[in-house]
C-alpha positions as CSV (number, residue, x, y, z in Angstrom):
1,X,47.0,-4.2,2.0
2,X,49.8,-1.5,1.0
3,X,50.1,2.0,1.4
4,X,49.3,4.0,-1.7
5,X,52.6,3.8,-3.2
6,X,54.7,0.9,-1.2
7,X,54.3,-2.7,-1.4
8,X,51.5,-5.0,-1.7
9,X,51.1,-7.9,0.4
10,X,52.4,-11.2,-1.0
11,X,49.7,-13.2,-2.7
12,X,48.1,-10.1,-4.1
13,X,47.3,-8.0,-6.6
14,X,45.3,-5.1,-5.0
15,X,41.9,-5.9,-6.7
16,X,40.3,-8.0,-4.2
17,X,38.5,-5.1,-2.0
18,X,35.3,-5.3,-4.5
19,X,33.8,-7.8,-1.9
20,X,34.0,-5.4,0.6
21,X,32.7,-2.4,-0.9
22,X,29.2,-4.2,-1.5
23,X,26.3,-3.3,0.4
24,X,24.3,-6.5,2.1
25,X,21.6,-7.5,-0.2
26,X,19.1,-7.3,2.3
27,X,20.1,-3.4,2.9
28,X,19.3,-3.5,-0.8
29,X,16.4,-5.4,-0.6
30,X,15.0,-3.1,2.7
31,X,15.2,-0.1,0.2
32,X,13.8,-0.9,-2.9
33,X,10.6,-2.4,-1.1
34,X,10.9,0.9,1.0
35,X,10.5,2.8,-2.5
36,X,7.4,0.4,-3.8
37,X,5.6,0.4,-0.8
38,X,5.9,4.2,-0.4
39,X,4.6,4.1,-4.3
40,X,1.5,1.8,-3.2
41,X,0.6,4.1,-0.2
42,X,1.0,7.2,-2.4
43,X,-1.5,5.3,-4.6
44,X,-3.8,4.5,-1.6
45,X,-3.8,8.1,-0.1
46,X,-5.0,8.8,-4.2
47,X,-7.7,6.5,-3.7
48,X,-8.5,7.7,-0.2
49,X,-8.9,11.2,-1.0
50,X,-11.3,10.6,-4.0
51,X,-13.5,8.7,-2.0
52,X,-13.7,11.4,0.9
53,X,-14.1,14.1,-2.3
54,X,-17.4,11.7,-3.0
55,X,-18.5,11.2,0.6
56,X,-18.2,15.3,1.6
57,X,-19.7,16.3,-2.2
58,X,-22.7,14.1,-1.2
59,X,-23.3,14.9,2.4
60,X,-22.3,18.7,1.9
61,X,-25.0,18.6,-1.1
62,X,-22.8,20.6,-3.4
63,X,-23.7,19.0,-6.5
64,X,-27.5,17.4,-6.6
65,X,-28.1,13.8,-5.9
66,X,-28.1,12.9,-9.7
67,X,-25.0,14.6,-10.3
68,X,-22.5,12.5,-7.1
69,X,-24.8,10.0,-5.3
70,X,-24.6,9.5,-1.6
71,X,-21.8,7.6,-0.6
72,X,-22.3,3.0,-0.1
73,X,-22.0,1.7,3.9
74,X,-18.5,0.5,3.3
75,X,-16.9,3.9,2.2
76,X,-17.1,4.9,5.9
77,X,-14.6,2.0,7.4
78,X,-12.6,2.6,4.5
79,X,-11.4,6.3,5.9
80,X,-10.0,4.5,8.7
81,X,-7.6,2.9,6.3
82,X,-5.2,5.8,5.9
83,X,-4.1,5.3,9.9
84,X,-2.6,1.5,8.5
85,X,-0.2,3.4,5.8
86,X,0.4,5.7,8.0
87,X,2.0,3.2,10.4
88,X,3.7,2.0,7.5
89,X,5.6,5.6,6.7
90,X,6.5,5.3,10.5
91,X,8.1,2.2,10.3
92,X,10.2,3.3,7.8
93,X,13.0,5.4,9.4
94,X,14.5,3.1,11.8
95,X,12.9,0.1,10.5
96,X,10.5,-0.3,13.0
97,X,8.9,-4.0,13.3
98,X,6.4,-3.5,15.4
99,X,5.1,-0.7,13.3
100,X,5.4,-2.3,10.5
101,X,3.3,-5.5,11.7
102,X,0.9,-3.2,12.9
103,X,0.7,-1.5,9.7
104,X,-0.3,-5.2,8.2
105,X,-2.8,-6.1,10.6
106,X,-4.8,-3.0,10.5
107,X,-4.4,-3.0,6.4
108,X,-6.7,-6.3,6.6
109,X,-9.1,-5.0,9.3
110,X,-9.4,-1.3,8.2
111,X,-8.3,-1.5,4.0
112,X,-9.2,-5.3,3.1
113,X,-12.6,-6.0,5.0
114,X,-14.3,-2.8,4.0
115,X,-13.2,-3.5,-0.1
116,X,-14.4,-7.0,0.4
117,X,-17.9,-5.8,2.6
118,X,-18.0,-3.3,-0.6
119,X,-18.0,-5.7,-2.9
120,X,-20.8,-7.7,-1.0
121,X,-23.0,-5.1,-0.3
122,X,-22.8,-3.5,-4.0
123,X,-23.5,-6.9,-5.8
124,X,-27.1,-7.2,-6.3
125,X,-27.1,-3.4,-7.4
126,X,-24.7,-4.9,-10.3
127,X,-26.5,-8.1,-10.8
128,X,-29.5,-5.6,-11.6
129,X,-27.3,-3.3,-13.5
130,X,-26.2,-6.0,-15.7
131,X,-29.4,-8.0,-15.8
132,X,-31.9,-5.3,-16.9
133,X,-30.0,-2.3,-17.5
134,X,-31.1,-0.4,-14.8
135,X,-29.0,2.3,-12.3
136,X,-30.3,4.3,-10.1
137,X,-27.0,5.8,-8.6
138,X,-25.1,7.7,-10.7
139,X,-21.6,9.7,-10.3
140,X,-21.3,12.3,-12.9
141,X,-23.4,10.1,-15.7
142,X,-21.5,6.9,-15.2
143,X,-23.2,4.2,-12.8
144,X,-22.2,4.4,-9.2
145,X,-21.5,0.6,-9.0
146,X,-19.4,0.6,-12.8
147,X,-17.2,2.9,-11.0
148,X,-17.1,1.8,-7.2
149,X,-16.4,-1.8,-8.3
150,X,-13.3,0.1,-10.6
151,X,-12.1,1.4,-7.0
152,X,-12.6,-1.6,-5.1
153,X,-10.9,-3.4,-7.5
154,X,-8.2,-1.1,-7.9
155,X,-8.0,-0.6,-3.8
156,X,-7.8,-4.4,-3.6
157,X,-4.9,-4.4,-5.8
158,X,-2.8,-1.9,-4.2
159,X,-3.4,-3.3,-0.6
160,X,-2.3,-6.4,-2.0
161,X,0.7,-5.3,-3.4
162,X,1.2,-3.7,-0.2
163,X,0.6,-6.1,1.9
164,X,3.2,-8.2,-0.1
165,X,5.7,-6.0,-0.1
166,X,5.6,-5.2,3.6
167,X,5.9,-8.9,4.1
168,X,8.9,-9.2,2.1
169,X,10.4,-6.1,4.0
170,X,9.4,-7.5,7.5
171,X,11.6,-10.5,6.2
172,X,14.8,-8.2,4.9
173,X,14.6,-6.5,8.4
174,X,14.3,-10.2,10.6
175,X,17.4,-11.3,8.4
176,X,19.0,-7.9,9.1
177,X,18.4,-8.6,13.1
178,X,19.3,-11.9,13.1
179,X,22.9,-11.1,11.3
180,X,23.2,-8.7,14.3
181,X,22.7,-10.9,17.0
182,X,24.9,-13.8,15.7
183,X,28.2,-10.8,15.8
């Protein structure tokens, strides 16, 4: 180009450095799916924490039986599913593959298989629920299985999401390393 106030090069008009000033689309891409999946694990870590509230409330016997009941089989693998976002967080600073595939493989194994174990193991006590009306766990009032399917669906949503998103980020980064190696 020119200096600030000389001349221009031939054939131009001075407006044609937009192209330059843009930032890669998959830079773009890398931190907006950054953002929603830091959403989605803020959302998990929610989650997580009510369901320890409900496991240490009902082994700790603060409130009576009637009041929180004791906590189903497939809440305890689900507390190991904060170590998966917590590989994701790591991941995040330098962009991190390997902690990032990590982060997916121990979401399925430690976040999807308890919710789906969950939803096994709490069925017949909702086929009863629904059938004839009967509880016999109860969480402040409400039936214990209305409001642990609620979670598990809910939990199966946000892993989901998250696992989708991580995908999609693993994907921005392997486009970002391949430009780098074809320069």
């Amino acid at each position: 180009m020119a200096s600030r106030g000389g001349p221009r090069a031939a054939g131009t008009d001075g407006s044609d450095f937009h192209h330059r000033e843009r930032v890669a689309s998959h830079y773009q891409m890398s931190v907006s799916l950054k953002s929603e999946i830091k959403k989605l694990i803020y959302a998990h870590v929610g989650i997580w924490l009510l369901l320890l509230a409900q496991m240490c409330v009902g082994h700790l016997k603060l409130l009576p039986h009637d009041q929180v009941a004791m906590p189903y089989q497939w809440e305890y693998p689900y507390l190991l599913s904060i170590l998966p976002s917590l590989l994701g967080l790591l991941s995040f600073p330098r962009n991190n593959i390997s902690y990032l595939v990590l982060s997916m493989i121990s979401t399925g194994l430690f976040s999807v298989a308890p919710l789906i174990y969950g939803a096994m193991e709490m069925f017949p006590m909702a086929q009863q629920l629904y059938r004839h009306g009967k509880a016999y766990r109860f969480i402040f009032g409400f039936s214990a299985v209305s409001i642990m399917y609620l979670v598990v669906v809910v939990a199966a949503q946000v892993h989901g999401w998250q696992l989708y998103y991580s995908k999609k980020l693993l994907d921005s980064w392997f486009t970002s390393t391949q430009e780098k190696k074809k320069k």
